[in-house]
N, C-alpha and C positions, 0 to 999 in steps of 0.2 A: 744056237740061240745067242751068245754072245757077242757069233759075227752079226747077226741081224740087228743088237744093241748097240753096238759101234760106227754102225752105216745111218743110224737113225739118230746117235747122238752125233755124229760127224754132219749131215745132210742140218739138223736144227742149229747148229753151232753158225753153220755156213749162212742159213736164212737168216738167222738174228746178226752174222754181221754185216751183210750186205743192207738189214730193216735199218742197223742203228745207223749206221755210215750215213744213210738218205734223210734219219729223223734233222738231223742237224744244219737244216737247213733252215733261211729264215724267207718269208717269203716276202716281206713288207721291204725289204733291200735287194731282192728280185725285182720285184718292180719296181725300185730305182735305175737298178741297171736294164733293163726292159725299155725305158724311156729313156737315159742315156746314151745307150748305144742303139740306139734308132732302130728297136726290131721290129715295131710296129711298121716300117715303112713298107717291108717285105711280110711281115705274119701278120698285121693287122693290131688293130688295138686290142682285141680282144681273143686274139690269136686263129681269127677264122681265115687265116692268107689272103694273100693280095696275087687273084692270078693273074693280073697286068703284071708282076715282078715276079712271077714266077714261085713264090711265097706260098709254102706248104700250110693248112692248115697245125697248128700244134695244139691248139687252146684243149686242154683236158687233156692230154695227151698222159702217160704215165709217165711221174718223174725219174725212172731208172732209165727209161728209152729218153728222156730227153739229156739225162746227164751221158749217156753213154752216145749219144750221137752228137754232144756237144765234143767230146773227147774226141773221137775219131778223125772228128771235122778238125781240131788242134793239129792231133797229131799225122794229120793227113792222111790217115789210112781210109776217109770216105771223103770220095773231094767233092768242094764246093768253094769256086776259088771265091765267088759273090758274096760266101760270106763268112770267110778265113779275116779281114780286114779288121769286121767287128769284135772277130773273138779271139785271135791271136794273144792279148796282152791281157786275157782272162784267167784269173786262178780257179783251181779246182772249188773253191769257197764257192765265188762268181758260179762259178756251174751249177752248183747244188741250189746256192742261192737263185739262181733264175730258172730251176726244174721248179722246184716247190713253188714258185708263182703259175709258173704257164699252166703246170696242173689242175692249178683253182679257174685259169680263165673258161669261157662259155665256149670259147670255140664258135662263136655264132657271131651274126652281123648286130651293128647296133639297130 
């Protein structure tokens, strides 16, 4: 019984820090940098992709999958060299910050 309260207080510990890490995001300087760094050119305005650029849909996408494919893409372990330019000189703020926007976008065309 103990070990069963341990895996369950260990397993909530682990959700709530991974929930607060992602609350901390702001999403309204997401979309600053969204339009700064020209993602629209490739995801679209609304983040429904651009398949002429080869531009994945993201828009509504989950912000843990977008900050954690933001990382990879950084630290090269998922390569994407088309769009390494944009996000190389982005901090981990910038990442959260532009998860919590993409999130809220339709995902659809205008």
């Amino acid at each position: 019984m103990f070990k069963d309260l341990k895996w369950t207080t260990l397993v909530a510990f682990v959700s709530l820090s991974c929930a607060t890490s992602l609350m901390a995001q702001d999403a309204q300087r997401g979309e600053i940098l969204y339009d700064d760094n020209n993602c629209m050119m490739c995801h679209g305005n609304n983040g429904q992709g651009v398949p002429s650029e080869n531009g994945p849909r993201i828009g509504g996408q989950h912000d843990w999958y977008i900050l954690t494919s933001l990382n990879n893409f950084k630290a090269k372990v998922r390569s994407n060299p088309a769009m390494y330019p944009y996000i190389k000189s982005l901090s981990e703020q910038d990442f959260k910050d532009l998860a919590a926007y993409v999130t809220n976008l339709t995902g659809m065309e205008e």
